[in-house]
N, CA, C and O atoms as CSV, one atom per row, in Angstrom:
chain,resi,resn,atom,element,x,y,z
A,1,UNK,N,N,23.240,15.949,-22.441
A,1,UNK,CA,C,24.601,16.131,-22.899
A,1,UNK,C,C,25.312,14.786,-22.873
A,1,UNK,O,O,25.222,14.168,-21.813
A,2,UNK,N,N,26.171,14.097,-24.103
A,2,UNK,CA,C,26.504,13.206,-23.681
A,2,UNK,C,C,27.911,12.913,-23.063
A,2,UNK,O,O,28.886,13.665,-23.100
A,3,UNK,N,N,27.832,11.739,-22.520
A,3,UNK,CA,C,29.407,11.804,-21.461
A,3,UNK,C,C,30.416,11.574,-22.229
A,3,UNK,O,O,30.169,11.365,-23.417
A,4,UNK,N,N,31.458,11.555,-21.883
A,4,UNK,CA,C,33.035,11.169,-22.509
A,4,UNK,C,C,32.764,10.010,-23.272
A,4,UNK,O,O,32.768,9.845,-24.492
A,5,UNK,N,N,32.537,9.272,-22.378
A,5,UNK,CA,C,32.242,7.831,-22.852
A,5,UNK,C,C,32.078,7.696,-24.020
A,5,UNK,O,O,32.877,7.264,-24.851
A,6,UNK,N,N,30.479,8.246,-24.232
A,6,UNK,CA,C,29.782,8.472,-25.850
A,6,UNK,C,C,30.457,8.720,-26.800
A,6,UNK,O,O,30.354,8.114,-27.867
A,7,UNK,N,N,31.581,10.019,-26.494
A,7,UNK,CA,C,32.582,10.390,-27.987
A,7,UNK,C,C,33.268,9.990,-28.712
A,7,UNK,O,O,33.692,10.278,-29.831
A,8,UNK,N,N,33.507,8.438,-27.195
A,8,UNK,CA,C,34.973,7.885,-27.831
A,8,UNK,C,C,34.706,6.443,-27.995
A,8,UNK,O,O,35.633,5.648,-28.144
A,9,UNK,N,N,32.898,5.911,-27.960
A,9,UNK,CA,C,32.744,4.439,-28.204
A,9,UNK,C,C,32.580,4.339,-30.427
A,9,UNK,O,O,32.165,5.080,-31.318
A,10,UNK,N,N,33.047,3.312,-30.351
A,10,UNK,CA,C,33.149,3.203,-31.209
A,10,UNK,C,C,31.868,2.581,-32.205
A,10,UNK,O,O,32.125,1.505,-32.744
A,11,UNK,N,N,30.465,3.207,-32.491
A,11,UNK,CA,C,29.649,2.637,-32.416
A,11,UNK,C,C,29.392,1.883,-33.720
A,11,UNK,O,O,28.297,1.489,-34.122
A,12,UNK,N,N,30.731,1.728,-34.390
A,12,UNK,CA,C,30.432,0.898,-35.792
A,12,UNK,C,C,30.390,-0.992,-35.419
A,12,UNK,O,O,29.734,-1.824,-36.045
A,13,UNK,N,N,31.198,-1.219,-34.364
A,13,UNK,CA,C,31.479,-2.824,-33.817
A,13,UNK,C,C,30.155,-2.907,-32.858
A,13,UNK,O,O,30.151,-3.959,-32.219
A,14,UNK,N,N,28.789,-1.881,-32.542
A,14,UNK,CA,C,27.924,-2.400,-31.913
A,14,UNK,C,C,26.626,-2.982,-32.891
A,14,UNK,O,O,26.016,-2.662,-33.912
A,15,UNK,N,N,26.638,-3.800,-32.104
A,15,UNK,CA,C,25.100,-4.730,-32.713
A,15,UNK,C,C,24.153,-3.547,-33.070
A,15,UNK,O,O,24.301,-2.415,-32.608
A,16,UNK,N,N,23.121,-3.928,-33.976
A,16,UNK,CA,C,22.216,-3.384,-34.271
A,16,UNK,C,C,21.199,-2.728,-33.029
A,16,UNK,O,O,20.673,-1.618,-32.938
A,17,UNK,N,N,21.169,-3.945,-32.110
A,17,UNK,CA,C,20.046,-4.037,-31.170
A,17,UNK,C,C,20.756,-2.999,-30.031
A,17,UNK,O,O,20.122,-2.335,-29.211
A,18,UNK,N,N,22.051,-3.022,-30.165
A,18,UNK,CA,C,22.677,-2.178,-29.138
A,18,UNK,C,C,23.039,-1.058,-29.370
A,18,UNK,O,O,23.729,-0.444,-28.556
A,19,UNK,N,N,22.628,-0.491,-30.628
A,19,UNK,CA,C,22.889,0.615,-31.240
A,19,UNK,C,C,21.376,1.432,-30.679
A,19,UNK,O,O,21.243,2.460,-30.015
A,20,UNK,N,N,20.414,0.543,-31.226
A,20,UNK,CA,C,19.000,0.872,-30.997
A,20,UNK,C,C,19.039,1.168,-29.450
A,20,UNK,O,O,19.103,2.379,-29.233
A,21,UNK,N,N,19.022,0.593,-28.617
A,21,UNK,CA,C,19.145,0.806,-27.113
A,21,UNK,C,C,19.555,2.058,-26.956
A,21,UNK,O,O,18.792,2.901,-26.484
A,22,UNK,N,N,20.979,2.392,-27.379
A,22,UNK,CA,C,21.514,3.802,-27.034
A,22,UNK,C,C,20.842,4.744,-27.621
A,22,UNK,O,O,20.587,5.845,-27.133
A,23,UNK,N,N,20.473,4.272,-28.895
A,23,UNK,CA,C,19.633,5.725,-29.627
A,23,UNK,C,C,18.627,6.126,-28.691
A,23,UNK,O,O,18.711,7.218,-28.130
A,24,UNK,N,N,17.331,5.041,-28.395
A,24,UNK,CA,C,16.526,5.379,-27.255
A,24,UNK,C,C,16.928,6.332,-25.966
A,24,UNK,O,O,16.334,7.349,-25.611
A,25,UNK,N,N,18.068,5.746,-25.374
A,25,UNK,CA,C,18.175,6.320,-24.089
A,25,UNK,C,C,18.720,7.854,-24.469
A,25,UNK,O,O,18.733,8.645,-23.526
A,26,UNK,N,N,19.225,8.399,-25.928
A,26,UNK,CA,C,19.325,9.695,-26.007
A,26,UNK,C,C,18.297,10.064,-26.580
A,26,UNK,O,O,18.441,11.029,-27.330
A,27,UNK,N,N,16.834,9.430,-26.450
A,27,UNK,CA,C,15.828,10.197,-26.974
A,27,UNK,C,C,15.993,10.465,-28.668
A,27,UNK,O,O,15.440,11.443,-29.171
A,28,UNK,N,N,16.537,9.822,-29.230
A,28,UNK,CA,C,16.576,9.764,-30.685
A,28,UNK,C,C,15.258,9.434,-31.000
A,28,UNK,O,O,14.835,8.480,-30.348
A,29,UNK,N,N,14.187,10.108,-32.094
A,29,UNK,CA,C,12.979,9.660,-31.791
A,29,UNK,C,C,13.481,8.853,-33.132
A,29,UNK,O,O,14.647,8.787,-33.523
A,30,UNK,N,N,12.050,8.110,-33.893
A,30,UNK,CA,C,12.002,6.693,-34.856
A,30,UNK,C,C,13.356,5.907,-34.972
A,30,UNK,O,O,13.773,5.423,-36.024
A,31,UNK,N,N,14.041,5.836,-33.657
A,31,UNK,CA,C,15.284,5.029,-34.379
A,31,UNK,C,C,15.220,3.624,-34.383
A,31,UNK,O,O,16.129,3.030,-34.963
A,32,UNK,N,N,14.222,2.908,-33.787
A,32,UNK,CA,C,14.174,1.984,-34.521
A,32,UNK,C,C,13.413,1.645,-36.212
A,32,UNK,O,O,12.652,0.715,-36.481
A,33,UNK,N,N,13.914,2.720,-37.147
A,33,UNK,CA,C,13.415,2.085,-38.260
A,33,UNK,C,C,14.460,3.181,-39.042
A,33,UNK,O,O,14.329,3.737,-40.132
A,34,UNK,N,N,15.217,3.237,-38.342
A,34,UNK,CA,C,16.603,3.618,-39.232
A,34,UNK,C,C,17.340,2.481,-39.235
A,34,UNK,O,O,17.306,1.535,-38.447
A,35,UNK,N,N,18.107,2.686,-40.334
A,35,UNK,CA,C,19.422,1.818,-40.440
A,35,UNK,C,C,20.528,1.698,-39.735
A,35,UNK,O,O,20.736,2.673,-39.014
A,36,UNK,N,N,21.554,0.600,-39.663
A,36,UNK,CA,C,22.550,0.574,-38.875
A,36,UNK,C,C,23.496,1.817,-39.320
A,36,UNK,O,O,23.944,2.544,-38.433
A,37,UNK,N,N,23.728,2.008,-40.342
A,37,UNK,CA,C,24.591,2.686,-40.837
A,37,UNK,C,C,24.271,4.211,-40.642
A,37,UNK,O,O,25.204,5.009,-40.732
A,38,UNK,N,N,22.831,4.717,-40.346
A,38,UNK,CA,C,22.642,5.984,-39.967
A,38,UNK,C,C,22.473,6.238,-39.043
A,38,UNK,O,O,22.342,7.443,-38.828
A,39,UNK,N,N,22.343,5.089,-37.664
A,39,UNK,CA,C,22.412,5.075,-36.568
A,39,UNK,C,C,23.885,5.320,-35.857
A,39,UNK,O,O,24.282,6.124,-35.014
A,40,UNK,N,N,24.490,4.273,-36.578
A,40,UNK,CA,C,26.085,5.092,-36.390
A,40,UNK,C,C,26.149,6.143,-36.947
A,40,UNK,O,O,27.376,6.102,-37.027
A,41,UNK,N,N,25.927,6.990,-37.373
A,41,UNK,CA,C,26.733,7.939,-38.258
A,41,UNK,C,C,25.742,9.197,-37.307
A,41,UNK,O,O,26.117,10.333,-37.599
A,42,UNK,N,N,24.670,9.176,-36.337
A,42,UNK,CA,C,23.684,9.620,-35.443
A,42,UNK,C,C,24.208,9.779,-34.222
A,42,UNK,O,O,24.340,10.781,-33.519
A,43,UNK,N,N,24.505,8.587,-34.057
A,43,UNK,CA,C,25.311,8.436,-32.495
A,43,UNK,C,C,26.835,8.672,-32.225
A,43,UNK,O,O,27.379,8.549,-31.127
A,44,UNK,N,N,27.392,9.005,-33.310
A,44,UNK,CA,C,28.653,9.114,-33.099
A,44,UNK,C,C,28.793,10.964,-33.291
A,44,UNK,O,O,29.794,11.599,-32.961
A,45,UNK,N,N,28.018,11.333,-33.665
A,45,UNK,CA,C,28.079,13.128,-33.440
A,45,UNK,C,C,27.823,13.728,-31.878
A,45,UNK,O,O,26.959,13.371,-31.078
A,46,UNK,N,N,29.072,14.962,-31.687
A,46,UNK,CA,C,28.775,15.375,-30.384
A,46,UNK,C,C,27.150,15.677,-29.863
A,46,UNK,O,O,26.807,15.568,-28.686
A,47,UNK,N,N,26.070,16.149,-31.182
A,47,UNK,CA,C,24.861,16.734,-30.612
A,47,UNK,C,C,24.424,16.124,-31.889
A,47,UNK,O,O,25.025,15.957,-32.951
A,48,UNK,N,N,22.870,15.751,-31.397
A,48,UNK,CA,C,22.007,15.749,-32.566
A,48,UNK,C,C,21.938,16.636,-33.308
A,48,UNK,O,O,22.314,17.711,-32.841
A,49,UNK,N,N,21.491,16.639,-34.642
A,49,UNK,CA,C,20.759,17.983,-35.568
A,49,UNK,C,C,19.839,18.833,-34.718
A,49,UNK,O,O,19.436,18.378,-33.648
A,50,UNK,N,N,19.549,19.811,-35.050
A,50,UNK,CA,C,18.824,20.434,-34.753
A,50,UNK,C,C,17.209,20.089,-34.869
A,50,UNK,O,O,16.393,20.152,-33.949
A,51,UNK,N,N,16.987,19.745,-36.111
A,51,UNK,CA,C,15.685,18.606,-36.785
A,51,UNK,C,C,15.149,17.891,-35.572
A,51,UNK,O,O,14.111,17.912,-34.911
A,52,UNK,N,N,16.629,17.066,-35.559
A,52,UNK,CA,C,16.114,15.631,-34.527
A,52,UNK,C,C,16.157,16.117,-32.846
A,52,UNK,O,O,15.702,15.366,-31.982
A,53,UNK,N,N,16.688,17.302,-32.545
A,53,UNK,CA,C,16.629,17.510,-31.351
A,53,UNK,C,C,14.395,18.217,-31.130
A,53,UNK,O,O,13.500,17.947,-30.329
A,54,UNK,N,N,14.495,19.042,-32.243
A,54,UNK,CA,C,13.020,19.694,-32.079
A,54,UNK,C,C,11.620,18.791,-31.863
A,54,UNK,O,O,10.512,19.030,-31.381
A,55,UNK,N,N,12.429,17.332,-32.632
A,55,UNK,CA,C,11.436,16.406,-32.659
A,55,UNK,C,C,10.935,16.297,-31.202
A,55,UNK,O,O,9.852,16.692,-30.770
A,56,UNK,N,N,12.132,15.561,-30.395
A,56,UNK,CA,C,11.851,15.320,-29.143
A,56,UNK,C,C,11.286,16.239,-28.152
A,56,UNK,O,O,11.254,15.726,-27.034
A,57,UNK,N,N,10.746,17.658,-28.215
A,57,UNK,CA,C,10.438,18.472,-27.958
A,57,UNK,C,C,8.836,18.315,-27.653
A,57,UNK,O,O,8.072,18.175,-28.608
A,58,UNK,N,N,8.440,18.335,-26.590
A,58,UNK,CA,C,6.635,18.562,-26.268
A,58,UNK,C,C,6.195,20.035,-26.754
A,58,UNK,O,O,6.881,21.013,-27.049
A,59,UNK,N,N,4.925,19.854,-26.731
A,59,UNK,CA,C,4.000,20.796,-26.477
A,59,UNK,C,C,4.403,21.885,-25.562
A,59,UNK,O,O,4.620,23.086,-25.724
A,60,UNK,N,N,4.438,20.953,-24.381
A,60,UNK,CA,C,4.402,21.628,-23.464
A,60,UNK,C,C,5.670,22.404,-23.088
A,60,UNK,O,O,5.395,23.198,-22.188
A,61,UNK,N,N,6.922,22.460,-23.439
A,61,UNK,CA,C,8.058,22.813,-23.851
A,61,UNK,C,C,8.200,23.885,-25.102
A,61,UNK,O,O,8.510,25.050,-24.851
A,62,UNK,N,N,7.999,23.515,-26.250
A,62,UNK,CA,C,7.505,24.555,-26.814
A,62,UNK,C,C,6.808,25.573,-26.387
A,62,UNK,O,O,7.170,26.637,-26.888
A,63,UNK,N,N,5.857,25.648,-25.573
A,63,UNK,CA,C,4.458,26.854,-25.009
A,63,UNK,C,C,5.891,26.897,-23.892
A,63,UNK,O,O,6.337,27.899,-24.452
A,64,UNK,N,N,6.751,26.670,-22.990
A,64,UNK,CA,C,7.917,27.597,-22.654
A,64,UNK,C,C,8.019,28.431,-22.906
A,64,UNK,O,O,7.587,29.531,-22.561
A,65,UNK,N,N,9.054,27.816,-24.046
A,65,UNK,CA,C,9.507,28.492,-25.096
A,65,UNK,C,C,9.042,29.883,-25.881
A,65,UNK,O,O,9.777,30.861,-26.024
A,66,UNK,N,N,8.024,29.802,-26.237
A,66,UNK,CA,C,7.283,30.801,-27.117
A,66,UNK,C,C,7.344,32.001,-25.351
A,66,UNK,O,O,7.982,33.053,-25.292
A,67,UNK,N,N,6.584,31.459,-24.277
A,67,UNK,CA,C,6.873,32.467,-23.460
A,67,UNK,C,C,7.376,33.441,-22.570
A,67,UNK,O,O,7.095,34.505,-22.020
A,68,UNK,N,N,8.731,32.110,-22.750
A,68,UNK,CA,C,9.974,32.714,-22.534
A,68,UNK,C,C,10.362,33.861,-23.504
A,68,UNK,O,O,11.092,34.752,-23.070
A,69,UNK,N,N,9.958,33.899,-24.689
A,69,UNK,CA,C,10.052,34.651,-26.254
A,69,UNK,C,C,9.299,35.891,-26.202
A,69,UNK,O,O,9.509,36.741,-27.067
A,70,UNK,N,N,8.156,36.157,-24.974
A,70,UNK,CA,C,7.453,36.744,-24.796
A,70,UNK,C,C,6.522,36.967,-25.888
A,70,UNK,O,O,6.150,38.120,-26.107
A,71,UNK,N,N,6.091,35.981,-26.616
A,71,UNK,CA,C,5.357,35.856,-27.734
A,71,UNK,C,C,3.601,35.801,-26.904
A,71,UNK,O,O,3.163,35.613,-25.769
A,72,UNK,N,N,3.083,36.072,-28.183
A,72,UNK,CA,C,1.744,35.463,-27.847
A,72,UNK,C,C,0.687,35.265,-28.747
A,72,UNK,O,O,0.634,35.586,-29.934
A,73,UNK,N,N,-0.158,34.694,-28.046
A,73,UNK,CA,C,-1.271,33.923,-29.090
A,73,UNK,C,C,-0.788,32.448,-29.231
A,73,UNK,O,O,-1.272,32.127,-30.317
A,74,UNK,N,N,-0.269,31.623,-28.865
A,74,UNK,CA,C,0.573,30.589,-29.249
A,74,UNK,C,C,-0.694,29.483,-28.187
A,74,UNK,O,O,-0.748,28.292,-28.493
A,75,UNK,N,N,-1.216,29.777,-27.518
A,75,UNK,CA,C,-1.671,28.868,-26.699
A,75,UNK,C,C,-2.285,27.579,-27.357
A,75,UNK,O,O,-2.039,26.404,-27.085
A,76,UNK,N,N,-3.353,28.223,-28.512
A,76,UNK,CA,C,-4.454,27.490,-29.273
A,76,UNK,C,C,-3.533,26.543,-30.405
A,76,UNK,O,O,-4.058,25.567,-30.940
A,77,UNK,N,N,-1.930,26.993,-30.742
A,77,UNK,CA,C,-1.395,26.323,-31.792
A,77,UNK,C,C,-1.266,25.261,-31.576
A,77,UNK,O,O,-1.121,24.840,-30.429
A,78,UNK,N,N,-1.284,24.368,-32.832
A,78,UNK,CA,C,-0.500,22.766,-32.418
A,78,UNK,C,C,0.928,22.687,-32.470
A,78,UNK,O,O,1.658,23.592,-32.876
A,79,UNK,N,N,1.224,21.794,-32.129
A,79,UNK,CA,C,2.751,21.818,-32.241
A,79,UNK,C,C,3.346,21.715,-33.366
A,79,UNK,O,O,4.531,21.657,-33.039
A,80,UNK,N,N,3.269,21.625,-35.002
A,80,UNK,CA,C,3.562,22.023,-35.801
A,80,UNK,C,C,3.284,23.848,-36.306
A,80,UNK,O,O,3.781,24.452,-37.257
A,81,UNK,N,N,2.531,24.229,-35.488
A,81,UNK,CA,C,2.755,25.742,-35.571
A,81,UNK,C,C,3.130,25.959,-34.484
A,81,UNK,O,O,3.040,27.165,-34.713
A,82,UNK,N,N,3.483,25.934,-33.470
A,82,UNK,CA,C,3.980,26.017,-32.604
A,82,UNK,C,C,5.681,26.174,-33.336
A,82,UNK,O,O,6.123,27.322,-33.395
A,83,UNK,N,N,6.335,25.326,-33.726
A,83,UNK,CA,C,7.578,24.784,-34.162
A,83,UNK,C,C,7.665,26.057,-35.244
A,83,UNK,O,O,8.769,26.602,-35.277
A,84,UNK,N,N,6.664,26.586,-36.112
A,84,UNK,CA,C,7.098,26.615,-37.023
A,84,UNK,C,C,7.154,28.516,-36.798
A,84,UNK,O,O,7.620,29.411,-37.502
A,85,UNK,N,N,6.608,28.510,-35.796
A,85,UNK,CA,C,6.627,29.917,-35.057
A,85,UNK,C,C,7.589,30.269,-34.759
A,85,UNK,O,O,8.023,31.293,-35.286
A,86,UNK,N,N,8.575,29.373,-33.496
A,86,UNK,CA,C,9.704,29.185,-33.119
A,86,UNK,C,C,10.927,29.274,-33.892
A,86,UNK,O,O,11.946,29.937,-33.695
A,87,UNK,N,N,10.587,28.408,-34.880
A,87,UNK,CA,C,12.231,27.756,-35.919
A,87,UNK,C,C,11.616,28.084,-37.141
A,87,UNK,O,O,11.652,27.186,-37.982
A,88,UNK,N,N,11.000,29.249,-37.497
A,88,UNK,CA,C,10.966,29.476,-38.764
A,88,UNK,C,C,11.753,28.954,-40.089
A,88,UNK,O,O,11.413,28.593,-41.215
A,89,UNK,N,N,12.883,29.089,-39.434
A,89,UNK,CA,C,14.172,28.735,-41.135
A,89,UNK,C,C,14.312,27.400,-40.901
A,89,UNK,O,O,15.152,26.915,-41.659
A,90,UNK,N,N,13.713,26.437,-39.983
A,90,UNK,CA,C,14.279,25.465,-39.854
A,90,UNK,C,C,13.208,23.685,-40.486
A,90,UNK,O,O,12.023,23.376,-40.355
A,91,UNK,N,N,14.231,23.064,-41.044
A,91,UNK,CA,C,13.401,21.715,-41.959
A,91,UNK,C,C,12.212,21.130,-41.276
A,91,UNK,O,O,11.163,20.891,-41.875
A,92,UNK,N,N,12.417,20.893,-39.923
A,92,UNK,CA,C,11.470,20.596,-38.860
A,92,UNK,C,C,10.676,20.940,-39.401
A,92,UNK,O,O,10.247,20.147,-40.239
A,93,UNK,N,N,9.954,22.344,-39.286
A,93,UNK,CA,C,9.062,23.046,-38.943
A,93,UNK,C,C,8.158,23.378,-39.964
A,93,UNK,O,O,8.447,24.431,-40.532
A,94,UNK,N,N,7.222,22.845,-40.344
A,94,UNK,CA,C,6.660,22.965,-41.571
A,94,UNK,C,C,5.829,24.749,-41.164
A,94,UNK,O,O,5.336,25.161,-40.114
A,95,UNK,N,N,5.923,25.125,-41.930
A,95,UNK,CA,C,5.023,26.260,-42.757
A,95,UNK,C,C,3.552,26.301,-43.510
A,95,UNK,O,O,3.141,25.478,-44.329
A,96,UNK,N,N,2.965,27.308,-43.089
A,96,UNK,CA,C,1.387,27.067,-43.441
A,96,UNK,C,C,1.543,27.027,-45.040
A,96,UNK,O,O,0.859,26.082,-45.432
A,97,UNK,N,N,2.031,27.529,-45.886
A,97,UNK,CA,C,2.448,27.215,-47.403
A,97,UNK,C,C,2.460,25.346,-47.525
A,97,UNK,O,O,1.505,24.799,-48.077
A,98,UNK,N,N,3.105,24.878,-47.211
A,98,UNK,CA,C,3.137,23.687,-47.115
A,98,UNK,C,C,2.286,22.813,-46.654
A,98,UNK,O,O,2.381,21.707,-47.185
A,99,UNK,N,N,1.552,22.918,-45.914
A,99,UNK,CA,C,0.284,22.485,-44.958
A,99,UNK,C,C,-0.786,22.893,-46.271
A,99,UNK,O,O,-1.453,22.014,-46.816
A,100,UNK,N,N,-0.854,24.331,-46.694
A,100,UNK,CA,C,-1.749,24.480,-47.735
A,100,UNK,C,C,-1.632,23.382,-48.854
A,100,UNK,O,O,-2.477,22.538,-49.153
A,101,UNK,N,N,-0.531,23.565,-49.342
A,101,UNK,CA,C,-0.271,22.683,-50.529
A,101,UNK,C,C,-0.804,21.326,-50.318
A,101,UNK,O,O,-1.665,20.763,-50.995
A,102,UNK,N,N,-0.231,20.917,-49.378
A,102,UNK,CA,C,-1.065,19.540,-48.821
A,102,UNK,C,C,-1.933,19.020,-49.365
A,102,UNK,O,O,-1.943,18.044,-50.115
A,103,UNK,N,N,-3.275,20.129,-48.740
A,103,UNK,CA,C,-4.251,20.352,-48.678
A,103,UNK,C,C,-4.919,20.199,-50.397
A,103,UNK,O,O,-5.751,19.468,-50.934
A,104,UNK,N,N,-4.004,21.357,-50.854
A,104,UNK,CA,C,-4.541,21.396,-51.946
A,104,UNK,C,C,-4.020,19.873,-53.274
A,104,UNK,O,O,-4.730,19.343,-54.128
A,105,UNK,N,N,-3.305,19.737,-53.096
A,105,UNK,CA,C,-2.993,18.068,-53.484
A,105,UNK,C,C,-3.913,17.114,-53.171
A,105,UNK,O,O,-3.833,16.180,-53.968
A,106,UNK,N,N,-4.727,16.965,-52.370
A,106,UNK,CA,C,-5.597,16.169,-51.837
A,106,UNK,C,C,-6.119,16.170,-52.034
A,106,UNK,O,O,-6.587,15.044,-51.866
A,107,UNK,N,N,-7.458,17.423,-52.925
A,107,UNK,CA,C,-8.309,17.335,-53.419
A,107,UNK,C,C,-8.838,16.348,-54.800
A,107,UNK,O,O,-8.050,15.771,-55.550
A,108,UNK,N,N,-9.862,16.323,-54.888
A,108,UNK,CA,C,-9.957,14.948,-55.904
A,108,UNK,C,C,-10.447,15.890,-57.221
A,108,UNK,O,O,-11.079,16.938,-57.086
A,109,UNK,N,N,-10.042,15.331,-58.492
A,109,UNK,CA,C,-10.335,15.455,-59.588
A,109,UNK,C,C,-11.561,15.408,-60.416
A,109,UNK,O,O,-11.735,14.584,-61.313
A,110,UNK,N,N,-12.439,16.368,-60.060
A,110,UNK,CA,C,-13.848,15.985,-60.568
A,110,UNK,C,C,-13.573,15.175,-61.852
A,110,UNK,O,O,-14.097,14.087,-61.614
A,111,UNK,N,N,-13.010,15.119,-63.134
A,111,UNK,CA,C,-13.564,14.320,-64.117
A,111,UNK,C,C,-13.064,12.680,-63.696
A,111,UNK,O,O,-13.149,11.869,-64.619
A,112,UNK,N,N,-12.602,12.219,-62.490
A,112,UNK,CA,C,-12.182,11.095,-61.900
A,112,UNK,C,C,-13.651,10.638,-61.463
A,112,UNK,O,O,-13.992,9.459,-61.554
A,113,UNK,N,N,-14.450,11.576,-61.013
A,113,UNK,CA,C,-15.614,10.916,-60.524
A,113,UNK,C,C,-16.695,10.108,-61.747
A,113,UNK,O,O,-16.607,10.569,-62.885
A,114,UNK,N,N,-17.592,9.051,-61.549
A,114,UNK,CA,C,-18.411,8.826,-62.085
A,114,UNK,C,C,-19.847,9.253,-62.109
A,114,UNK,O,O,-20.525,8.610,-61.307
A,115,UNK,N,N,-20.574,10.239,-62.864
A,115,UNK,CA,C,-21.968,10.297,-62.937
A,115,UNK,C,C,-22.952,9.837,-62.135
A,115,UNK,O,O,-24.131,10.025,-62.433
């Protein structure tokens, strides 16, 4: 949760490098390869997205989760089914539709091959 402090710094007059620092210490995951400008516009909200909060989320947190949910079968999932078990409606969480598609995109073009 962040403190008072956080709500009311003004994080457009901080350096890049000091922007990055704070993102870290709230567990913002890839923020170093965001921009300054979405780093402020990140750090200056009371709560992360929902997205960026699931990111930071383990395995092992998730499998909680699911059993707190009294779910089951979840043990063997990875954590993209895991997530996607959990947060169904949510961008995070990819869907086996999507994972298929993937899949099926990837395949190669037999008349691409040579004889």
């Amino acid at each position: 949760m962040p403190s008072e402090t956080d709500c009311t710094m003004d994080y457009s007059t901080m350096s890049l490098i000091e922007l990055k620092r704070t993102a870290k210490g709230r567990g913002l995951k890839l923020y170093y390869i965001l921009p300054k400008d979405e780093l402020v516009r990140l750090l200056s909200l009371p709560e992360l997205p929902l997205e960026l909060r699931l990111q930071k989320k383990t395995i092992r947190q998730l499998r909680q989760e699911a059993k707190a949910k009294n779910l089951t079968g979840f043990w063997g999932l990875s954590r993209g089914e895991l997530l996607a078990l959990l947060y169904p409606n949510e961008q995070g969480a990819p869907d086996k539709n999507q994972k298929n598609q993937r899949d099926a995109d990837e395949h190669d073009d037999p008349q691409n091959h040579r004889p």
